[in-house]
Every structure is written in C-alpha cells, then in structure tokens.
C-alpha positions in Angstrom: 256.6 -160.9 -134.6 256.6 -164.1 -136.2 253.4 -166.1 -136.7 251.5 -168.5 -139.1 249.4 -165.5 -140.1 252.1 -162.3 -140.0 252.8 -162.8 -143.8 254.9 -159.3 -144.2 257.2 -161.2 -141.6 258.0 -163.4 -144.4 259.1 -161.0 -147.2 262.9 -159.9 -146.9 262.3 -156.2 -146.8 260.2 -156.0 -144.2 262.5 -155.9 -141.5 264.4 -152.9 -143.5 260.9 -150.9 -143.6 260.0 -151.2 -140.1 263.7 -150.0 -138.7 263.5 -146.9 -140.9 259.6 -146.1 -139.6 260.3 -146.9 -136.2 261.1 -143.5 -134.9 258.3 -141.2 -137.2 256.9 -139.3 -135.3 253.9 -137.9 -137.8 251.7 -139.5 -140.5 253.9 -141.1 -143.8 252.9 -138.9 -146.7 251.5 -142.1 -149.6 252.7 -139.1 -152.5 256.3 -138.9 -153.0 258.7 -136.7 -154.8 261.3 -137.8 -157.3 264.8 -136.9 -155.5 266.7 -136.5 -159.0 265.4 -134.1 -162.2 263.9 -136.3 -165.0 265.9 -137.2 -167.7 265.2 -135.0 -171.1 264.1 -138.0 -172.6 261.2 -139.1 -170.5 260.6 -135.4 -170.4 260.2 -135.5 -174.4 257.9 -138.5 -174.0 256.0 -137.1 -170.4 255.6 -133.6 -171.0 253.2 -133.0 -168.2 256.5 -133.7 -165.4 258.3 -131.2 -163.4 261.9 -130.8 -163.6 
C-alpha cells in the first residue's frame, strides 16, 4: 500500500520481499545457513565455521 508513512513502500526491494513471503505458511527462521562451503581461505582466517 502506498502512503506518506509506509516508508518500506519506497525502497526498491520491497516489492521483491513481499512476493516471495506471500505464500509462507509458518514463522521465517531470522538464522540462516550459508547455501555454498566456505572458501579455505576464510576458513584459515575463521576457524570456528562449518564447511
């Protein structure tokens, strides 16, 4: 909805967030997981990540 006071209506990505979270039908974890294994080099600095 567009309004003086919806600011998020404003911001280009908005629109992008709300079609993809239309249809959930549960509560959006706010913890994700990296899709792809960490490079050996940020492993070598970070050695606390997962693979």
């Amino acid at each position: 909805q567009r309004g003086p006071n919806n600011f998020l209506a404003r911001l280009w990505w908005f629109p992008i967030f709300r079609y993809f979270e239309k249809n959930v039908g549960g509560v959006v974890p706010r913890q994700y997981d990296w899709p792809l294994p960490w490079p050996r080099r940020f492993l070598a600095k970070h050695p606390n990540r997962d693979s």
